[in-house]
N, C-alpha and C positions, 0 to 999 in steps of 0.2 A: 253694865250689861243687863239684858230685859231677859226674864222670865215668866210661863204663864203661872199667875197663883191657881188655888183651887177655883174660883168663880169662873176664869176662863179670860181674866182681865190681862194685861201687859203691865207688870210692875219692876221697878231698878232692884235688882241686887245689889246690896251695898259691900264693896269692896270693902273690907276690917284692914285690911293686910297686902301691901306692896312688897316683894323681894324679887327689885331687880337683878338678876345675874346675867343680863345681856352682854356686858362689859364691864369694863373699869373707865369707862368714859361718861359713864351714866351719873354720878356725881353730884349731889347739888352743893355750891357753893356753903362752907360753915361759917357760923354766925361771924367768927374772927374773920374770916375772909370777903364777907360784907363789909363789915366795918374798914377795914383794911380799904377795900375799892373803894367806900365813900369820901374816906379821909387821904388818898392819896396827892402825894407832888406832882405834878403834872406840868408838862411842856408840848409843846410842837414836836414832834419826834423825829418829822424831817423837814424844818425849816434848822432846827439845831439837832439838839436833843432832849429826850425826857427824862428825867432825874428817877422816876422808880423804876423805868426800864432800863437804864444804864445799872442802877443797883442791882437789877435781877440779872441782866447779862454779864456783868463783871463778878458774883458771885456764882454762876454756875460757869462760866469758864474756870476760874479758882478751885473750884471742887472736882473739875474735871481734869484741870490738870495743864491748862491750855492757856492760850496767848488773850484771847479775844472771843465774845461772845454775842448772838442776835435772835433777838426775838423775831418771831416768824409765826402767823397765826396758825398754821398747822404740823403736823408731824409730814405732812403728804409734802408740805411746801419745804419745808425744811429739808426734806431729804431730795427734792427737786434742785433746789438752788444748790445744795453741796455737789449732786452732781455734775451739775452745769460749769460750775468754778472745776472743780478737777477736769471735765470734758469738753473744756472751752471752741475745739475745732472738731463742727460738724462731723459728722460720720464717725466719730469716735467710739470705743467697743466698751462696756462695762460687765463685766464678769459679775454675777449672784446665783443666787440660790434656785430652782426650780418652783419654790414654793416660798418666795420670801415677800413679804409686805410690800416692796420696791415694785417685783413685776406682776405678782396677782392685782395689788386692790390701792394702784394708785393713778388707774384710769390713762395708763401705758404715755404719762406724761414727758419722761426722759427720751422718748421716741415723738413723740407726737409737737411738743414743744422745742425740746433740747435738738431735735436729729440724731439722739446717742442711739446705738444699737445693742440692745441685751443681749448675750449670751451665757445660758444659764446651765452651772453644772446643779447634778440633784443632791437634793437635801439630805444628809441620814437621818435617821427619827430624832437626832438629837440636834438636830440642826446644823449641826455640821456641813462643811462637804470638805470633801478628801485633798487631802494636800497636794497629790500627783498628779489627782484630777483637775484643780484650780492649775496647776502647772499646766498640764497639757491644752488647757485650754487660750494660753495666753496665746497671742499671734505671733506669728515669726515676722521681727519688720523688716527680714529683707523679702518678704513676699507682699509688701504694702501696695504694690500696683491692683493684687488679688482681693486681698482682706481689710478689713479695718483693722484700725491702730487700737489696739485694747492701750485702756490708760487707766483705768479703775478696776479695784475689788470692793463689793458691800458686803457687808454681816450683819448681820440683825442678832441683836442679845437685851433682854429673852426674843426668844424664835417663837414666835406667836401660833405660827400654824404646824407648829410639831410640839405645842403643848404648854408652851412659855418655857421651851430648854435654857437653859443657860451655857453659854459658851465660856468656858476657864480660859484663867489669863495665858496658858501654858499653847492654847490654842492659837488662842487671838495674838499671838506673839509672832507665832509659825508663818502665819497667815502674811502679817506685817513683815518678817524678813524675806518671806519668799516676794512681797510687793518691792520691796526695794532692790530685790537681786535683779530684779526687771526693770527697774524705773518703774515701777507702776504706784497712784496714790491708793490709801484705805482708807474708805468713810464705812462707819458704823450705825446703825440706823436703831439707837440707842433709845426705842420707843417707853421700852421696860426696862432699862439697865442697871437703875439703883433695885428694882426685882433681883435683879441681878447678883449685883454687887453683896444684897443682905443673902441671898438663899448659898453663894460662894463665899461670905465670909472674907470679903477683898474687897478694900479701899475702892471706890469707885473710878477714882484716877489710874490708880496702877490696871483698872481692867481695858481702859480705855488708850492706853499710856502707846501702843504701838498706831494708833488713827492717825490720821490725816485730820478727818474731821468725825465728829460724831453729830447727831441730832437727837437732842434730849427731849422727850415728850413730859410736860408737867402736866396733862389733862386725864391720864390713867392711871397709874396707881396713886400717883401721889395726889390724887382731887381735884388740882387748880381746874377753873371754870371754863381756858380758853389758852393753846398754845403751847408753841417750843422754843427751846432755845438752840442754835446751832450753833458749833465751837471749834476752831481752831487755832491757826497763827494769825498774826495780823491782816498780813495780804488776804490771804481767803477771808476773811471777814469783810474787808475792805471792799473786797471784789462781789461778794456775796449782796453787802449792801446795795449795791445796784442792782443786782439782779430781785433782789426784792421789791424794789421798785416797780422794775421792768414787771413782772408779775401781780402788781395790785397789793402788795403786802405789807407796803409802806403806810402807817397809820400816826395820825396826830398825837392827841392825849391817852397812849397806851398805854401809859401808866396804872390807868383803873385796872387794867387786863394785869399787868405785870405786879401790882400791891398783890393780888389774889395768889399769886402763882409765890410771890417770897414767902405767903405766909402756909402755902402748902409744901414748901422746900424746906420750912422754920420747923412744922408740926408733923407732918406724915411719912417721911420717911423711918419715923422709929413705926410706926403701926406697921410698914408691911410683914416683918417676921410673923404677929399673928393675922395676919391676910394668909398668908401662906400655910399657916398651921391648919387654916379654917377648912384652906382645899386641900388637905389630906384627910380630915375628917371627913370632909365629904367624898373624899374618893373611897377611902374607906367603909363607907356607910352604903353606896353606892352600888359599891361591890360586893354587897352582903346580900342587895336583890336580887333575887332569881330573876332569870330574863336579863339581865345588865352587866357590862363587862367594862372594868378600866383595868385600864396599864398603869397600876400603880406609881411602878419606877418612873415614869413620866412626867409624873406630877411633883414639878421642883416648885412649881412659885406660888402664882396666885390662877391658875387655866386651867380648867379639868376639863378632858374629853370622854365622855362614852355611849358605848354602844347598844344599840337593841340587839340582842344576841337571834339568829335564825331562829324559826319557831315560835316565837311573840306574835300575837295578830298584829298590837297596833303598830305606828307608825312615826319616825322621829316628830315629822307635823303634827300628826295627831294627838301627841303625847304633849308636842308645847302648847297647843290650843286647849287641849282638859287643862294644861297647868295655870295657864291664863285666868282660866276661871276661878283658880283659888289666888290669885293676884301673884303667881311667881313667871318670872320674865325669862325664859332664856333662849336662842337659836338656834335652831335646827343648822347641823352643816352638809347633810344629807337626807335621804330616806331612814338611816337606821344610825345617825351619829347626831349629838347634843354636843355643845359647847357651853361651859358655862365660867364665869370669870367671874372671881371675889373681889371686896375692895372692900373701901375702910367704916366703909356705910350699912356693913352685912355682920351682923352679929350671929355670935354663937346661937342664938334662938331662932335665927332666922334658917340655919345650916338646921337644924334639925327639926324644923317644921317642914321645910324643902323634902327632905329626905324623908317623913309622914306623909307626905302630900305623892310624891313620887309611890311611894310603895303603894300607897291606896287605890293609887289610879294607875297603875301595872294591875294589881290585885282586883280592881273592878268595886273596893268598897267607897262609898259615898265619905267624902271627907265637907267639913261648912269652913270655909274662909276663915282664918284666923283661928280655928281649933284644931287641936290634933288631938 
């Protein structure tokens, strides 16, 4: 970033201090998870298979509870291909959230690719949605000449845009039997789950134990550099293989990908509990600045959302651009709302230079990079 000195010249500010909080996708691979990719088994992945991707797919189905496991390079793909396996006949209906990761911000590919059609009930702040309301919304098939044939429900846990909620197994159970009173499948869009699993205190399996299928992302909280694994019974996986194909997501020596990712399933999942302590401190601290408002109770995982309260001059943009300039990273989601997302790379020092940096620049006092 260029500033003028006193002479009137153009000189670099040197950046002391990066704190990215853009996401938990922001990541750089750890020194073990280099090594790992270097030294990896490696095969053709679809002329046979590759030996550390079968490792990492038959280990996270395991964990999850499931028949059969695929790596898939992203969570957007991953949760594309499961619906396509459950919604195999065009015009098919899939039931979600109003604000869930599936129909905001995955480039409306289940429509656009698949022919599936969304219908979406709304989220409650906890990401919910209401059990009478997912009922009423299934179609009646003896009116199939009118409507499409609903054949899916999604969940997403943690619920990413209502704050990283976690959804309890007592829910996702509900959810599950009300799918089978219908015929209908459940896939889970299990982007944060073990978030999940550690902030509920429940075995990852038994959260996921009522799915059809889940899509596990290892590129956000838990660090890996690239990828998901999607998880169910045999046939859907079977089925699912090809549609990976069909999609481009078939890759050779994926193994360098999937060495990173075992050793972020081996290492990181004990670190999210203090991932998540970090963003109560910060909500907490947060919430101490005049001008700024969080919903504490909100804040189960690793997400903190908040607000410029009315009456503040600046502005969500303008607040992330001052912060920029002290090297802290995070996303505007409006005019007057901030998102900011912990991960295992964000130390406690970092949480409270953020939260110096913040109050100084609410408060209009001049803070220098890397000092507080």
């Amino acid at each position: 970033m260029l500033h003028e000195n006193t002479e009137g010249h153009s000189s670099v500010k040197m950046v002391m201090r990066t704190v990215d909080l853009r996401s938990d996708t922001v990541t750089k691979p750890t020194e073990a998870m280099r090594n790992a990719m270097a030294n990896a088994d490696v095969d053709d992945d679809i002329l046979g298979f590759d030996p550390s991707a079968f490792r990492l797919e038959t280990e996270v189905a395991r964990i999850m509870g499931k028949e059969a496991g695929l790596f898939v390079p992203s969570g957007t793909m991953g949760n594309l291909i499961s619906v396509l396996v459950h919604c195999e006949i065009r015009g098919s209906e899939v039931i979600l959230g109003d604000v869930s990761h599936i129909h905001i911000y995955e480039n409306g590919g289940l429509s656009t690719i698949g022919g599936v059609h969304p219908r979406t009930v709304k989220n409650n702040k906890d990401g919910t949605m209401d059990i009478d309301k997912l009922e009423a919304a299934i179609r009646d098939p003896k009116l199939e000449l009118l409507y499409p044939t609903t054949r899916l429900i999604c969940l997403e846990n943690t619920h990413a845009n209502c704050g990283g909620r976690c959804l309890s197994v007592e829910y996702t159970d509900k959810v599950g039997e009300l799918a089978k009173k219908h015929g209908l499948k459940l896939h889970i869009d299990g982007a944060r789950i073990f978030n999940a699993s550690v902030a509920l205190g429940v075995p990852v399996q038994r959260l996921v134990r009522a799915a059809d299928s889940v899509s596990v992302c290892l590129s956000k909280g838990l660090g890996a550099p690239v990828g998901s694994v999607i998880v169910g019974s045999k046939s859907f996986i079977k089925r699912a293989r090809t549609l990976r194909k069909t999609l481009g997501g078939g890759m050779r020596q994926v193994g360098i990908l999937c060495a990173a990712a075992l050793v972020a399933l081996r290492d990181n999942v004990g670190q999210l509990e203090a991932d998540h302590k970090k963003a109560k401190i910060l909500a907490d601290g947060l919430n101490q600045i005049k001008g700024l408002k969080v919903d504490i109770d909100s804040v189960e995982t690793n997400i903190v959302y908040f607000d410029i309260v009315k009456g503040l001059t600046i502005t969500a943009p303008k607040l992330c651009k001052d912060l920029e300039e002290h090297g802290i990273l995070v996303i505007p989601e409006s005019s007057s709302r901030i998102r900011i997302v912990l991960h295992h790379q964000i130390s406690g020092s970092d949480v409270q230079y953020t939260l110096s940096c913040i109050q100084q620049t609410i408060t209009g006092t001049r803070v220098e990079n890397g000092h507080t």
